[in-house]
C-alpha positions in Angstrom: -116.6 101.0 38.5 -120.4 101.9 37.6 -123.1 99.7 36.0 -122.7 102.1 32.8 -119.3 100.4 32.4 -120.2 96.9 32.4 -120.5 95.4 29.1 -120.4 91.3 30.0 -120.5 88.6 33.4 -117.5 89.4 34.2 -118.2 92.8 35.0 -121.5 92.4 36.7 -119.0 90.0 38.9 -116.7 92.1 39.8 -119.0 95.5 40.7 -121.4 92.7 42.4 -117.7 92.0 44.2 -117.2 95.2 45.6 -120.7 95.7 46.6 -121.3 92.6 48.7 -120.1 91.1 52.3 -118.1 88.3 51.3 -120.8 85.8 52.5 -122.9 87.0 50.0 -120.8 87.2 47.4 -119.1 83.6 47.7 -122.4 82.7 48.0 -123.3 83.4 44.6 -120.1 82.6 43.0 -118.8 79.8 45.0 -119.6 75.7 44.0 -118.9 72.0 45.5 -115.6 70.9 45.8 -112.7 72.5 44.1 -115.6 73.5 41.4 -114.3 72.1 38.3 -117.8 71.4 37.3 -118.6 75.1 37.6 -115.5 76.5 35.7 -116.1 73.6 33.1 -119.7 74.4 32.8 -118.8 77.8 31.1 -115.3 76.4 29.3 -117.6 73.7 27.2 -119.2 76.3 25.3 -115.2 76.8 24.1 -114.2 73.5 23.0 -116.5 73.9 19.6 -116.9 76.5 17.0 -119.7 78.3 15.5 -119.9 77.3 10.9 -122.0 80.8 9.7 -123.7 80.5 6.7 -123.2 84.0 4.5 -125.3 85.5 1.8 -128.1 84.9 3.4 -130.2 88.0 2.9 -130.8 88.0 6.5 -132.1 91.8 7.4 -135.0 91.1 10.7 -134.5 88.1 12.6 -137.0 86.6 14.4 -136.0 85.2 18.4 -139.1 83.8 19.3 -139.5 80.2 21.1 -142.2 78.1 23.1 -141.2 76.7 26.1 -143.7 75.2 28.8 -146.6 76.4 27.2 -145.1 79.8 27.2 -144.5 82.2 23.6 -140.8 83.6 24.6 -139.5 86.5 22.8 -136.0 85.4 23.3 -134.8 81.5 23.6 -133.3 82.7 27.0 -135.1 82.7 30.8 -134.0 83.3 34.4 -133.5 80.2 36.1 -134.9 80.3 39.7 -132.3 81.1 42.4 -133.1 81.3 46.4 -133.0 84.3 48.7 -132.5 87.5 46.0 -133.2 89.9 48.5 -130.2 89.2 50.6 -127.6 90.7 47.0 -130.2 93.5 46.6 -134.0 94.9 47.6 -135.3 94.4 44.9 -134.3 90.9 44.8 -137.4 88.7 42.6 -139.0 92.1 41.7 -136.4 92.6 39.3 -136.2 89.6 37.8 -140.1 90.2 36.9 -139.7 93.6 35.9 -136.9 92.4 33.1 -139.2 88.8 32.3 -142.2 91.4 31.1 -139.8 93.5 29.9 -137.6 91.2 27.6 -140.3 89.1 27.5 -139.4 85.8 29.0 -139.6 83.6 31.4 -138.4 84.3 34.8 -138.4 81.6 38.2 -139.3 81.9 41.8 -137.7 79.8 44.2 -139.2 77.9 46.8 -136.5 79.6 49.0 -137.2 82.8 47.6 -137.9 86.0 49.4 -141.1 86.8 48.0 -144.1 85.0 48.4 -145.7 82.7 45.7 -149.0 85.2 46.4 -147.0 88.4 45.9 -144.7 87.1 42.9 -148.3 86.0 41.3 -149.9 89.4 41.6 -147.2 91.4 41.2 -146.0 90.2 37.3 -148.3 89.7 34.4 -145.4 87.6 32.3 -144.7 84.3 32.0 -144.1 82.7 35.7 -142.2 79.4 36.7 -142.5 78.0 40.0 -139.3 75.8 41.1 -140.6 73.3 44.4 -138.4 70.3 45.5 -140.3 67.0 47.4 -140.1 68.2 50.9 -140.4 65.6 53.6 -144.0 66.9 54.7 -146.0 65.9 51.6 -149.2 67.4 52.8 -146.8 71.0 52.4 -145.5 69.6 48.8 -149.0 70.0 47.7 -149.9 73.3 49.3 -147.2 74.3 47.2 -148.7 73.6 44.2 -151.8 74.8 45.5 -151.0 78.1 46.3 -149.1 78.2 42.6 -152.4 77.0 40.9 -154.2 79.7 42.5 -151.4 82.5 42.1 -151.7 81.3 38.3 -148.2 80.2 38.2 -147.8 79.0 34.3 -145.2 76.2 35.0 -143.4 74.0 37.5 -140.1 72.7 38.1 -138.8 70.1 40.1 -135.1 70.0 41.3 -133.9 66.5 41.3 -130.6 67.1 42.2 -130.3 68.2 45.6 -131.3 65.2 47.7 -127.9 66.6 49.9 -126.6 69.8 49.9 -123.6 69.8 48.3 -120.2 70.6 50.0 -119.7 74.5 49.3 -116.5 75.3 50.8 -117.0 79.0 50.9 -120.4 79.0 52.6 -118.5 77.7 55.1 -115.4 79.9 55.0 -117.6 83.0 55.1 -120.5 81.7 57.6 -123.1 82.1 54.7 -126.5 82.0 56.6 -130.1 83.1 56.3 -130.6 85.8 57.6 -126.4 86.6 57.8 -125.2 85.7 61.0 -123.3 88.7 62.4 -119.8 87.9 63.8 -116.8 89.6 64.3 -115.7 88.8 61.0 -118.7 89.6 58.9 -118.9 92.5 61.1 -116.2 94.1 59.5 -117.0 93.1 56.1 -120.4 94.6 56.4 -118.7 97.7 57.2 -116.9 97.8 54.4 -119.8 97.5 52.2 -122.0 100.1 53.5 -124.5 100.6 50.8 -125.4 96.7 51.4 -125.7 97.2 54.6 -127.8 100.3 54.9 -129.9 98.3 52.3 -130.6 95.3 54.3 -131.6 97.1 57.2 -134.0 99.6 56.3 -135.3 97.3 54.0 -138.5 94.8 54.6 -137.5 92.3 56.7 -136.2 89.0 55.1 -137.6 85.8 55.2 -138.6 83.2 53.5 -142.6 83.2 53.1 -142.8 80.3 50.7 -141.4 78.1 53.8 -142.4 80.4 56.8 -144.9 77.3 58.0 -141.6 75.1 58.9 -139.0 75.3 60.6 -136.3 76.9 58.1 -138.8 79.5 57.2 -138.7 82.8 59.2 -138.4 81.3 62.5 -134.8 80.6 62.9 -131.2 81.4 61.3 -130.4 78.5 59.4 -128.2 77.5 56.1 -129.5 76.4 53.1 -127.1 73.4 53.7 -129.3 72.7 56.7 -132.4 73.4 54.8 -131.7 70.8 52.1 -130.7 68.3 54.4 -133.1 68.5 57.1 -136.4 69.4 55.0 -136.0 68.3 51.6 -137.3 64.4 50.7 -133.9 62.5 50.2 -135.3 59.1 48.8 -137.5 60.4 45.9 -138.6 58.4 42.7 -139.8 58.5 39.6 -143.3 57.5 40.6 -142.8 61.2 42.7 -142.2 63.2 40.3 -145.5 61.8 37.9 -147.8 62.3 40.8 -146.5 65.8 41.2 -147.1 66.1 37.2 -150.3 64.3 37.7 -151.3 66.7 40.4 -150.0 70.2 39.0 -151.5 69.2 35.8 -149.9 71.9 33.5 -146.3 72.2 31.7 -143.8 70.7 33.9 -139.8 70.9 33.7 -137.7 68.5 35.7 -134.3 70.2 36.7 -131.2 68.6 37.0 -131.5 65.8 34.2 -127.6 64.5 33.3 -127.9 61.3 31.8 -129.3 60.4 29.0 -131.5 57.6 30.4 -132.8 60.1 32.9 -134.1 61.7 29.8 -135.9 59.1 28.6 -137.5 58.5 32.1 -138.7 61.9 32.0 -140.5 61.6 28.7 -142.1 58.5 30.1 -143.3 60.2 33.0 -145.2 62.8 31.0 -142.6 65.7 31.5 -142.9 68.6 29.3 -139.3 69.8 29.7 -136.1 68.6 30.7 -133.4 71.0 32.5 -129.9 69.5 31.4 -128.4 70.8 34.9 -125.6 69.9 37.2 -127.1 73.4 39.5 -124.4 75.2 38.5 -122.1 72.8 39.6 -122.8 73.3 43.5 -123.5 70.2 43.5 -121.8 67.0 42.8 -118.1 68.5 41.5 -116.8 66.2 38.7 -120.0 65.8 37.0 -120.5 66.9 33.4 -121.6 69.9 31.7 -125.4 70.5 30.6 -123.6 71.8 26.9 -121.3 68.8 27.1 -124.2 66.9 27.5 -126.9 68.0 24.9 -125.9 66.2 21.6 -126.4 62.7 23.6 -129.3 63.6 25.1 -130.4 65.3 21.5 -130.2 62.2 19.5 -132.1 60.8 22.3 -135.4 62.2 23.1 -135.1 65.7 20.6 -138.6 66.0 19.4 -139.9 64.8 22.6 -139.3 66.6 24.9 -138.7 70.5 25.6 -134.8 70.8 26.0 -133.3 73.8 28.7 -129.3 74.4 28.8 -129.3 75.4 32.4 -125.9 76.7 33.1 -122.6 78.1 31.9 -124.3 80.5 29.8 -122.1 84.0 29.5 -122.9 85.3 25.8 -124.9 84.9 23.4 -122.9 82.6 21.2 -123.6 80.3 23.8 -127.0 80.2 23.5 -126.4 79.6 19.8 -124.5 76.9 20.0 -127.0 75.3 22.6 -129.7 76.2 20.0 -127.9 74.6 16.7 -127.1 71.4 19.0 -130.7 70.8 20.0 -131.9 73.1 22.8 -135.1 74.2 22.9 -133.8 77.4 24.9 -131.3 77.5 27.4 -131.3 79.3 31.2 -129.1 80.6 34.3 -128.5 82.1 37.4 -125.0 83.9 37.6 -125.8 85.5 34.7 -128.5 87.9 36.2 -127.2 87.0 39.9 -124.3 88.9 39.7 -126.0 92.3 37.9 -128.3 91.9 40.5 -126.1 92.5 43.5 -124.3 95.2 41.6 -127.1 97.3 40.1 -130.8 95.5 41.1 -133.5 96.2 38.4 -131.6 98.3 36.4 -128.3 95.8 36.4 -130.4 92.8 35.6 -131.8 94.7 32.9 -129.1 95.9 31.0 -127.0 92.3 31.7 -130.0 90.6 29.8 -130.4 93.5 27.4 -126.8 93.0 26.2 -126.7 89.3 26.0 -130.6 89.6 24.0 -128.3 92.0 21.5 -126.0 89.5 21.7 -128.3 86.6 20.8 -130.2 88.6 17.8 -126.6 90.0 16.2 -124.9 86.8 16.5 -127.8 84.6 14.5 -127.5 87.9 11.4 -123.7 87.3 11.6 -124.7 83.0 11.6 -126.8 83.6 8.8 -129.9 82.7 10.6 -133.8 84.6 10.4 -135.0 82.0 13.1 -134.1 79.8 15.6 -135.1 76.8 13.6 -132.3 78.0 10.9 -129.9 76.6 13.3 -128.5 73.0 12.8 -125.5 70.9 14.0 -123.6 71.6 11.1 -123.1 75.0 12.0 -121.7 73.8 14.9 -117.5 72.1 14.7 -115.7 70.3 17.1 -112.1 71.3 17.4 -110.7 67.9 17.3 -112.8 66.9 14.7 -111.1 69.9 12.8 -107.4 69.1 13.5 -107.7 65.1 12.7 -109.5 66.9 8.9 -106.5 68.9 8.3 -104.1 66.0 9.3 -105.8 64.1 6.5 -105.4 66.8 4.5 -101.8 66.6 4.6 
């Protein structure tokens, strides 16, 4: 299979299969539990239909958003994902290279493998910085600091990882940072060769946004350990508005569920809300962001920015996020995997289709611009079946 052949996720997943160690790649596509949430987060976009609207005259149409303070050119970002280096070398280079490219909006992790500095200097587009409350406040704030002074556009806090969740794979596989070489992974990094050859004549890996603590370059460690050994488990709102207070620029908090949550985060002076469950590797069980939306719509829409984070696999998606009240909607498997398969050039062409994907599907919807879109292009299936029953 070659990247020329992939047309959708599903492809990018299974080159990215045969090009990883199986750490890696259960890494990426593993979640909590027995990951219901994650399969569920994709199957919600299913359980509605899309209403288009024809004769239209519809001939350009026009993608372009604002979120965080940011002009878009498509109502789709890269979420921020930790430690892209370890599926390919060019790890958060390519997900800059494709932001300016596409021209969106692409996130660093705190647990990334490139430093805030580096990340700063090295992209000219729109940057988003993702930081959890660590347990060392003084280091919370050189955080931010050293994001003010990269000139970092936005940041994100990640509410929902006060405990690592329990990712059965990780385990399964011996998923650590940097890969902890046994027996077992021996052999599957010998059957992965290109990885391998990669990784080692590659710059070394670490993790410079941490390297001052303890889970930063100076030992092996999971992110399991990482979250539960550095991250601040008892946090509050009153954190997360001194952090706004102190950052002083657009400001997303990720991992909002609940509609009161919402409401809290409007309160607090947010600028955006990411309706996330983190790709269910968290708390299995818990709803879907797309499941989520028209509650949290009605709610605070109008408010507040609105970011689908998760589940997204084509471009209808997005649509239906957008018609239901998203501002724009984000996501990590969906470049993850194109990543490990193909770096720069796979992330490219897996958000190059789904962009075609986006702009075709709103001509077919009837739509010039985003704000064309409304609920009622939007059905529920059960709502249909109980109209035709009534019909009869």
């Amino acid at each position: 299979m070659r990247l020329k052949h992939c047309y959708n996720t599903r492809d990018f997943r299974e080159l990215a299969r045969r090009r990883l160690p199986a750490a890696l790649f259960h890494y990426i596509d593993g979640a909590a539990d027995d990951e219901v949430t994650c399969r569920r987060n994709t199957e919600a976009f299913e359980s509605c239909d899309l209403v288009p609207n024809v004769l239209t005259g519809v001939t350009d149409v026009d993608l372009t958003t604002t979120v965080l303070g940011q002009q878009l050119d498509v109502p789709l970002f890269f979420s921020p994902t930790a430690m892209q280096r370890l599926f390919h070398p060019h790890g958060e280079y390519a997900l800059a290279r494709a932001g300016e490219k596409f021209g969106t909006l692409y996130g660093l992790s705190t647990i990334g493998t490139r430093s805030i500095e580096e990340m700063g200097s090295f992209s000219n587009g729109p940057k988003l910085f993702q930081i959890y409350v660590h347990k060392d406040t003084a280091f919370t704030s050189e955080l931010i600091s050293r994001c003010k002074a990269a000139n970092f556009n936005a940041l994100a806090l990640t509410v929902d990882t006060i405990v690592a969740g329990n990712r059965e794979r990780d385990f399964i596989y011996g998923m650590t940072t940097p890969p902890k070489l046994t027996l077992k992974s021996l052999v599957s990094f010998a059957l992965h060769p290109f990885w391998t050859l990669s990784y080692l004549f590659s710059d070394n890996f670490d993790l410079p946004n941490v390297g001052n603590i303890e889970a930063g370059r100076k030992v092996a460690t999971s992110i399991v350990d990482y979250l539960d050994n550095q991250i601040e488990r008892c946090i509050r709102w009153d954190d997360a508005s001194k952090m706004i207070e102190e950052w002083g620029g657009p400001f997303a908090i990720k991992g909002i569920m609940s509609v009161a949550d919402a409401k809290m985060a409007v309160q607090v002076g947010a600028s955006a809300i990411m309706i996330s469950n983190h790709g269910g590797r968290q708390l299995d069980g818990s709803r879907a962001p797309f499941d989520q939306l028209p509650a949290i719509a009605d709610a605070v829409g109008g408010d507040i920015e609105i970011i689908v984070d998760g589940g997204i696999r084509r471009g209808t998606h997005v649509l239906k996020a957008l018609a239901l009240g998203a501002t724009a909607c984000s996501g990590g498997r969906m470049y993850l995997y194109a990543l490990a398969a193909a770096g720069t050039a796979g992330v490219e062409r897996a958000f190059g289709l789904i962009r075609d994907e986006i702009e075709r599907d709103m001509a077919l919807m009837g739509c010039k611009r985003i704000s064309d879109l409304n609920a009622s292009m939007v059905a529920g299936r059960e709502v249909a079946r109980v109209s035709r029953a009534a019909a009869t």
